[in-house]
C-alpha positions in Angstrom: 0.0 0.0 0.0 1.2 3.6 -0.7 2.1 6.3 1.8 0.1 9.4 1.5 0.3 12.6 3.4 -1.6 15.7 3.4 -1.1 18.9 0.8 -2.2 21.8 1.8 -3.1 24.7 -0.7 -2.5 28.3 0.2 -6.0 28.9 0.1 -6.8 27.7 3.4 -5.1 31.3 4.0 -8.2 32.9 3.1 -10.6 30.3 4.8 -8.9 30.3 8.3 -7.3 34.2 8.1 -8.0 36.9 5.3 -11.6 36.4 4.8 -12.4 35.4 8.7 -11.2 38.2 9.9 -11.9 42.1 7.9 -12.2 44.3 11.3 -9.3 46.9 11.8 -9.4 46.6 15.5 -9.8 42.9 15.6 -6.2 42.9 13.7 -4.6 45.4 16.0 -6.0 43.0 18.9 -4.4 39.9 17.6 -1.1 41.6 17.2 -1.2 43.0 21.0 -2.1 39.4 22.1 1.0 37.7 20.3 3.1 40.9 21.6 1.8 39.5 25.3 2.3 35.6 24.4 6.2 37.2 23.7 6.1 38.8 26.8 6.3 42.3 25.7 6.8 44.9 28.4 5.9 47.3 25.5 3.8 48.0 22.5 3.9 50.3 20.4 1.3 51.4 17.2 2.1 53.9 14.4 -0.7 54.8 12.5 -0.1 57.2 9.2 -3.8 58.0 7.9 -1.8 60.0 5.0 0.2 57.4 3.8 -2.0 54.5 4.6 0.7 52.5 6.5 0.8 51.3 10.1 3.6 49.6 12.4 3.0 47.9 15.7 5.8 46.8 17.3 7.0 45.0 20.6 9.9 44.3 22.7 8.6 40.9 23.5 11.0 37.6 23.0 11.2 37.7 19.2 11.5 35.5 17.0 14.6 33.3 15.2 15.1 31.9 11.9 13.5 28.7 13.5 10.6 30.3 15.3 10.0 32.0 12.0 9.5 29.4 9.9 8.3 26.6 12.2 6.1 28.7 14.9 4.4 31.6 13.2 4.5 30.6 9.7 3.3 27.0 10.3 -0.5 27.4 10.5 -2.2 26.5 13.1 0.8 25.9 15.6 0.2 26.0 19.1 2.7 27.5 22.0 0.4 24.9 24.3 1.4 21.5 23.2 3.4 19.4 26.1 0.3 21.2 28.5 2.4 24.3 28.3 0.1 26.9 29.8 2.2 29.7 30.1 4.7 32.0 28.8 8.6 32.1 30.2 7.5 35.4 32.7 4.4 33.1 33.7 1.9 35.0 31.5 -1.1 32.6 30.6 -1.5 32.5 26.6 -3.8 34.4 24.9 -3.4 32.7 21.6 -5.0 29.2 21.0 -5.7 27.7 17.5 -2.3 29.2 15.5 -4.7 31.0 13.1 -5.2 34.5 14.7 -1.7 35.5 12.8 -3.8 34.8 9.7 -5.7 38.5 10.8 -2.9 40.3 9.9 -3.1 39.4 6.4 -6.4 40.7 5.8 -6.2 44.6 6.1 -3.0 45.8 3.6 -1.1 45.1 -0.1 2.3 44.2 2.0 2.7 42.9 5.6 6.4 43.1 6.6 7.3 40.9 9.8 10.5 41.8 11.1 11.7 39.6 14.4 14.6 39.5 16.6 15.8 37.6 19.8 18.5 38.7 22.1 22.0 37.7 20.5 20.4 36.6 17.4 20.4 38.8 13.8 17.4 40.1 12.4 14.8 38.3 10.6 11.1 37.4 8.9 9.9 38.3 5.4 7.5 40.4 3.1 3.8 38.7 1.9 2.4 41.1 -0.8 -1.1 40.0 -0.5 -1.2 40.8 -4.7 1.4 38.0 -5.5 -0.1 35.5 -2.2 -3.9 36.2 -4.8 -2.0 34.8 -7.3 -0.5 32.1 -5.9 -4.1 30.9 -4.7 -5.3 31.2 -8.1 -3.0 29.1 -9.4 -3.4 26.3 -6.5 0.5 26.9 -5.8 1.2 24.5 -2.5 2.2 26.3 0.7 5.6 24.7 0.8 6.1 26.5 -3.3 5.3 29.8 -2.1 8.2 31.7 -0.6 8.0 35.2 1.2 10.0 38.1 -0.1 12.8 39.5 1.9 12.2 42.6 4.2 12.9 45.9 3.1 15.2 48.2 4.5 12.8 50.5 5.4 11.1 47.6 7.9 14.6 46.8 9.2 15.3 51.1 9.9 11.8 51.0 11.2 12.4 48.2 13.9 16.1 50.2 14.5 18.5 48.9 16.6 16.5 47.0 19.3 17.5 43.9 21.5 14.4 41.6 20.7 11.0 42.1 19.6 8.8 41.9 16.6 7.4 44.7 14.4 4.7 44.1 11.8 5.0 46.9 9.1 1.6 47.0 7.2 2.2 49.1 3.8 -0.8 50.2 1.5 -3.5 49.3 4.2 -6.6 48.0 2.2 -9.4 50.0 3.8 -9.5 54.1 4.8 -8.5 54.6 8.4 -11.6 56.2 9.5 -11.4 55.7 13.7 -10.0 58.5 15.3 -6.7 57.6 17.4 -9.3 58.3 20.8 -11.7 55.6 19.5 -9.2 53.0 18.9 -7.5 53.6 22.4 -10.8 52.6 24.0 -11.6 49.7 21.2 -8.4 47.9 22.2 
């Protein structure tokens, strides 16, 4: 008897992530709740209504090479497997199914996530949301598509910090219509 495994096609993406999840604030929230899972003392959120870009970034634990690929870009990964409860500081995790990430991908043309751990270089990669449309459309397997590298205007933006994670959202899909005050109180 053959061996068969499963093959997954990139547009689960839109099934579990992009089309789940459309709300502005909901994607702000999912990025604060993985800044706390890294136990981030800090968080900050840039938003520029003029240029339709937006940054949120943490000093939490960051990520390496490693967590990059096999933590946050493996769908549905879960920090609670082994009955892990908890982050290092003692934190109890927010996240749950692996697929909240999936949020940030819905709300602008390029996400940029830029990652670092203490002692570790700088890493993470570019998904233009244009090219992932394309990739669905042809039923290109996850493993095929690859994510472009950063830019140097993410790497200047997440500057010469120990650890953390910024996600640099460029060309933001829908007008920024809440006032700063409103989405203060939403979060």
């Amino acid at each position: 008897m053959s061996n068969f495994n499963f093959n997954i096609s990139l547009s689960v993406l839109n099934h579990l992530g992009r089309n789940l999840y459309r709300n502005f604030i909901t994607v702000l929230g999912e990025a604060i709740s993985n800044a706390w899972d890294a136990d981030a003392k800090n968080v900050w959120i840039t938003i520029d209504k003029y240029n339709n870009n937006m940054i949120i970034k943490d000093d939490g634990t960051g990520m390496t090479d490693d967590d990059f690929q096999n933590k946050f870009l493996k769908i549905g990964y879960s920090k609670r497997k082994n009955k892990n409860f908890n982050s290092p500081l003692g934190r109890p995790f927010i996240g749950r199914k692996g697929i909240g990430k999936l949020a940030l991908l819905s709300c602008a043309q390029q996400i940029q996530i830029v990652t670092k751990c203490k002692n570790t270089k700088v890493t993470g990669g570019l998904i233009d949301n244009g090219e992932l449309d394309e990739a669905i459309k042809d039923d290109i397997n996850a493993n095929e598509y690859i994510l472009k590298p950063l830019t140097q205007e993410a790497i200047n933006a997440f500057g010469n910090q120990q650890n953390g994670t910024l996600i640099y959202f460029n060309n933001i899909t829908e007008e920024i219509h809440n006032t700063i005050d409103y989405i203060k109180k939403a979060i």
